[in-house]
N, C-alpha and C positions, 0 to 999 in steps of 0.2 A: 504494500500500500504506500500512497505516495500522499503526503499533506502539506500545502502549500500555505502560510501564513504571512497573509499580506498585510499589513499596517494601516490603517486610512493616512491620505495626503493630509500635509496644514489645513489645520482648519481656525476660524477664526476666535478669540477668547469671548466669554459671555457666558449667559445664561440664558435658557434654560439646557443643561449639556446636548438635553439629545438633540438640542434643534441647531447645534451650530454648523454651519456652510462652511466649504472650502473656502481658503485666502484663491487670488488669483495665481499665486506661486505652487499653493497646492492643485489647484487644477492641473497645471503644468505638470506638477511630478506625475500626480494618479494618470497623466496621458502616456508620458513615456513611460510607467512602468505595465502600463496595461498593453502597450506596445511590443513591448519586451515580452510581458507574458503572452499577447494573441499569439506570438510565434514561437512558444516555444511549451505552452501546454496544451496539451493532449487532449480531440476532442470530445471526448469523454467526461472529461473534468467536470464533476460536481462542484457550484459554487455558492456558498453560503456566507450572508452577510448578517452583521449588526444592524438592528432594526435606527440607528443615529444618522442622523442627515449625512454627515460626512461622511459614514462609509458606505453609502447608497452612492450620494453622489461620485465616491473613488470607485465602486462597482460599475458605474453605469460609461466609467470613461474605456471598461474591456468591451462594451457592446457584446456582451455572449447574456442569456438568459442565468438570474441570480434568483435564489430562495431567500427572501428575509428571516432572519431563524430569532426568534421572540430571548432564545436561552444564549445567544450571544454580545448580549448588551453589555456596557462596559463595567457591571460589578460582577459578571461572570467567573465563575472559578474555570481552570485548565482542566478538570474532570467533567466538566458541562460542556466546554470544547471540545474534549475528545469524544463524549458521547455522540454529539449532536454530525460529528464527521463520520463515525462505525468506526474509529480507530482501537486497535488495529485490524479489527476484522473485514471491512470492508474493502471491494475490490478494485475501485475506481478511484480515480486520483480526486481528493477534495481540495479547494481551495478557499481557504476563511477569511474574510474580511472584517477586521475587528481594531480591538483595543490594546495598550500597554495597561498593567502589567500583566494580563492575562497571558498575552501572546509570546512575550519573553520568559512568563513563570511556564507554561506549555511544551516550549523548545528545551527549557533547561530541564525540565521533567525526564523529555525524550531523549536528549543526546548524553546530558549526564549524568540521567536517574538524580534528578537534584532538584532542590525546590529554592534555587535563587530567585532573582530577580535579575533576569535578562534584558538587556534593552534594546530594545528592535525599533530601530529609529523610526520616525514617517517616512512612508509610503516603500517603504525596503520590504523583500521579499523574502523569507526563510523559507527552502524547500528541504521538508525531511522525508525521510524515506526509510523504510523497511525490508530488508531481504531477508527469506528465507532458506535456508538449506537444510533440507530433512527436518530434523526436532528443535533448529537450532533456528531464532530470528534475529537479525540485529539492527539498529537500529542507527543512521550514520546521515550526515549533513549533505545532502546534493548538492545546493547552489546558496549561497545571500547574493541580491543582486541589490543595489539601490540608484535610484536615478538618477543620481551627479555618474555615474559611469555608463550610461546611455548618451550615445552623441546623437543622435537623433530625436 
């Protein structure tokens, strides 16, 4: 299984949280990085967002059809994210569009059985991945991509 953890772009400071919008520099990022992913995930990919304006709006800059999932809003735990993706049981690659510190407590659960606090910048992408061989599965970092190394 393959789970992709995308970060929402900049978005503006305020209240009320779930209603704030992208900055115009966040649009920019959510564009390149959804660029970056149109070409390089799998059209298969399952994709689930926080029900938050700004990560609708970073979803809607990959143009592929997204689930708004009610259990990924930003006081979510990493056990409510892994359910809500069938991780690791499921066979499609999912792609989350969410919050910190969820997203960073998540990765560091998976790569280093650890419950820090990871920081997975805006609009940067963690792709983790799982293989298995026989009885054995492990669990290892495909890609971080983040938008300042997008030249397009």
């Amino acid at each position: 299984m393959e789970l992709i953890l995308w970060r929402h772009a900049e978005a503006e400071i305020g209240e009320p949280d779930e209603g704030r919008a992208l900055t115009s520099k966040g649009h920019k990022q959510a564009w390149k990085m959804a660029n970056w992913l149109d070409h390089n995930l799998p059209t298969t990919c399952k994709i689930l967002c926080s029900p938050t304006k700004r990560t609708i709006q970073t979803a809607e800059a990959l143009g592929r059809k997204f689930k708004i999932h009610t259990d990924l809003a930003p006081d979510c735990t990493p056990q409510q994210l892994l359910t809500a993706a069938n991780w690791p049981d499921g066979r499609e690659p999912v792609l989350i569009i969410g919050h910190q510190p969820t997203l960073g407590q998540t990765a560091a659960l998976l790569i280093a059985d650890s419950m820090q606090n990871w920081s997975i910048r805006k609009s940067n992408v963690w792709w983790i991945a799982q293989r298995e061989r026989g009885d054995l599965a492990s669990t290892y970092l495909k890609a971080v991509m983040t938008p300042d190394l997008i030249t397009k």
